[in-house]
Residue, then its C-alpha position, 0 to 999 in steps of 0.5 A: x425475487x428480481x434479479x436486482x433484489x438478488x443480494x448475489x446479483x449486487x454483490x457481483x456487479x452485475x447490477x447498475x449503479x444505485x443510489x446507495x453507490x452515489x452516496x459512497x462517491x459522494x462521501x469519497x469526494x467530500x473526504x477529499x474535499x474537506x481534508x484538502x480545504x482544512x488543510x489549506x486552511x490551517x496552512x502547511x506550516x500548521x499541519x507539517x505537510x506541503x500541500x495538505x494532506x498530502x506530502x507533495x507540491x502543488x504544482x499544475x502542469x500540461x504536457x506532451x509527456x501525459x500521452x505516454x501514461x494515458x497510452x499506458x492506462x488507454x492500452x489496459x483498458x481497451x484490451x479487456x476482452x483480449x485479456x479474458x483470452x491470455x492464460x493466466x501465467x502469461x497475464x500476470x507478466x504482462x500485468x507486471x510488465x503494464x504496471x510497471x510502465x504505467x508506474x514509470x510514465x505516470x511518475x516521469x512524465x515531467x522530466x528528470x529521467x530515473x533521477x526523478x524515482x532516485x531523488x528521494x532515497x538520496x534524502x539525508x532523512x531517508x534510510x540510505x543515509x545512515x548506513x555509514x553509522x554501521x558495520x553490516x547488518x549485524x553491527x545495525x542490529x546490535x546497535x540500532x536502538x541505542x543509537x536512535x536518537x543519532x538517526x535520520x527521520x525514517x530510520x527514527x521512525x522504523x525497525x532497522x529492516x529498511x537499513x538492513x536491506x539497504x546494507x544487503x544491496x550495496x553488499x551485493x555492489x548496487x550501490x546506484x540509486x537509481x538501480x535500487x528505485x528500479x528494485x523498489x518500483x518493480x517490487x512495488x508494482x508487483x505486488x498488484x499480481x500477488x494479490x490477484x493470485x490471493x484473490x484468485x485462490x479466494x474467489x476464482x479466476x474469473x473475479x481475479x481477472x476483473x479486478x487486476x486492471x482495477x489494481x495495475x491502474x490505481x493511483x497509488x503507484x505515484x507513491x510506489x515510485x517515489x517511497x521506499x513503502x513500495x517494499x513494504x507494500x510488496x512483502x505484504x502482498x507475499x506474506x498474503x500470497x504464502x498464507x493463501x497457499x499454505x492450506x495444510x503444508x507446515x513449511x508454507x505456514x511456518x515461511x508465511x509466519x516468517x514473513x510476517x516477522x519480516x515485514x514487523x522488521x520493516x515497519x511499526x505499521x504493518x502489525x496491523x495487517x494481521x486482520x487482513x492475513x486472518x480474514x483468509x481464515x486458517x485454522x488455530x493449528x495453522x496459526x500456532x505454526x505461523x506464530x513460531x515463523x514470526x517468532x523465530x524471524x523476531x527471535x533471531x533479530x533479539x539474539x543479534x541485540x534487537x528487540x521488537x518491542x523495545x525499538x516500537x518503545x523507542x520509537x515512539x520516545x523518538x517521534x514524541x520528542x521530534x512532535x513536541x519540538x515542532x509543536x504539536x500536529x494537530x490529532x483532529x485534523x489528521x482523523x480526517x486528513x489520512x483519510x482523505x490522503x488514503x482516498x486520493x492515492x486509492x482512488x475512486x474504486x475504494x469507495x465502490x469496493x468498501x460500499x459492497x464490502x459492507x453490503x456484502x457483510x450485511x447480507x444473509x447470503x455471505x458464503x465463506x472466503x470472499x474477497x469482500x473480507x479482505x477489504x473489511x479487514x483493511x479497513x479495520x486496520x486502517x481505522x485502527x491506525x486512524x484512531x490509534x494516532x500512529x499515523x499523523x501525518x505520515x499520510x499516503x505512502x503508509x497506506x501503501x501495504x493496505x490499499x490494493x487489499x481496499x480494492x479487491x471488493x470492486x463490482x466485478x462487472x463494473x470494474x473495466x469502468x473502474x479502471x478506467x476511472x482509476x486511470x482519469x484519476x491518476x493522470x488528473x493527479x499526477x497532473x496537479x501534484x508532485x509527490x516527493x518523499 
């Protein structure tokens, strides 16, 4: 056998590009292609979007102002090697630090300062707007369901979680939205360390080095900075970080359950992130003690007056009546026009790291606990969602949990060349468009 032939030699990157990797580019450029050119086509007013399929503006603009994020994504590319060099403590924080400047640069290039990353929060809509429709966070419990229907649209579309840390933070006095959307980014592009610390837990340092700039440099941090998702993407990054370090020790299984049942009380959509927390394979011991985290965190939201199931139920009457009286989002195009949202923000390395997650699953020399897993998983609950309709035209921000967890299969010897494509094509985006939610 050749060292190409080697199935390990592929799935570690150390290969050049085939044919087979063309043909994942090629099939993730023409998924945007074609979401883009019917969407556009139907017309924004048909599929409830701005610029289909994406919730933004079109809106091209050159600047001086793109120097600062092409110094930024320019800076974590070059220093590769130096970076083979850094423990690993002192990596992750300057990961952090890079992130977060690479967030900040790629998002207020254009102006407007931190009003920019505050303007959507401020939306009547958004979660923040219905806080003066309770007393505290007990009051919200209590009474969130019955009140609904009274709701901005993303409390409609929601478990009471995001209101309720909303509530916490003025209480502790951060009343500022531009301090609570510096919260949400840096906990948002956090969680790009966290799931380097699952994947070095899962795969070894070394993978995990190779693919943190894959993940610090993806596009989705246009989303992280606009989009109070970057929480949820955050609590799903910890709740997979706990459970990767929860081995035998009762409390880690019983906190990462807890976790989970957190991340339930923030968003519908992350149920499905439970394929991806199996993919890290504990045993049923494990998963009985997690199961009570998750049901005392849900438990405990009943006896205060909210039940899970019966706000999901509600929910959905909410988002059924709000669909009918905007005539219907046509299911057929969203199959496609999710997918090509989720492919925008994920950039091209998804389409890499899916093409060797496959190819992985497809050889006979798998081996337990690869990252290739954690992409898989991902994947399916991504379908799932796709299928399931849940997600019509909620488009990018919804993926935001999913789509670190959608890179972490990269080649790792292709990956310095990743993230510096995941850079190109975040400024060429942020340089078309203009997010917003």
């Amino acid at each position: 056998m050749t060292h190409r032939d080697d199935p390990r030699a592929v799935l570690l990157g150390r290969t050049r590009p085939d044919g087979r990797d063309w043909v994942a580019v090629t099939v993730w450029a023409a998924v945007i292609a074609a979401a883009v050119a019917w969407g556009r086509w139907l017309g924004a007013a048909k599929v409830l979007v701005d610029w289909p399929p994406l919730h933004a503006l079109w809106e091209p603009a050159l600047g001086a102002g793109l120097l600062a994020p092409a110094a930024v994504a320019v800076a974590v590319v070059l220093t590769r090697r130096w970076q083979d060099r850094v423990r690993w403590p002192w990596l992750l924080v300057l990961a952090v630090i890079a992130a977060f400047a690479w967030m900040l640069a790629a998002n207020m290039w254009r102006g407007g300062g931190l009003d920019r990353l505050a303007a959507p929060l401020g939306s009547p809509q958004d979660y923040q707007g219905d806080v003066a429709a309770f007393a505290g966070p007990l009051d919200t419990l209590a009474h969130y369901t019955e009140r609904l229907p009274t709701l901005g649209t993303h409390n409609r579309g929601h478990p009471p979680g995001p209101l309720i840390v909303i509530e916490v933070l003025r209480g502790l006095g951060i009343v500022d939205l531009r301090v609570v959307a510096l919260l949400v980014c840096a906990a948002g592009v956090a969680a790009a360390v966290r799931v380097a610390a699952v994947l070095r837990r899962l795969a070894g340092e070394d993978r995990a080095r190779q693919v943190l700039p894959v993940l610090v440099l993806a596009p989705y941090v246009l989303w992280l900075g606009v989009s109070f998702d970057a929480v949820f993407c955050a609590a799903a990054a910890w709740t997979a970080y706990l459970w990767s370090r929860a081995g035998r020790s009762r409390g880690l299984q019983v906190a990462s359950g807890a976790c989970f049942g957190g991340m339930l009380m923030l968003s519908y959509g992350l149920a499905p992130f439970a394929l991806v927390l199996l993919a890290l394979r504990r045993g049923r011991t494990a998963l009985l003690w997690a199961a009570g985290g998750v049901a005392a965190v849900l438990g405990a939201a009943w006896a205060a007056g909210f039940m899970w199931f019966a706000g999901l139920a509600a929910t959905n009457v909410e988002y059924q009546a709000t669909y009918h009286l905007q005539g219907g989002r046509p299911g057929w195009y969203w199959w496609l026009g999710d997918l090509g949202a989720l492919a925008i923000a994920a950039g091209l390395a998804a389409a890499l790291s899916a093409r060797h997650a496959v190819a992985w699953l497809r050889s006979r020399d798998r081996g337990a606990g690869a990252p290739e897993t954690l992409t898989l998983a991902a994947l399916a609950a991504v379908v799932f969602m796709v299928v399931s309709g849940v997600t019509k035209a909620e488009v990018e921000r919804i993926w935001l949990p999913y789509m670190p967890w959608l890179l972490v299969a990269v080649p790792a010897g292709r990956a310095r060349a990743l993230a510096a494509a995941q850079g190109a094509w975040t400024l060429a985006v942020s340089a078309l468009v203009l997010p917003w939610w």
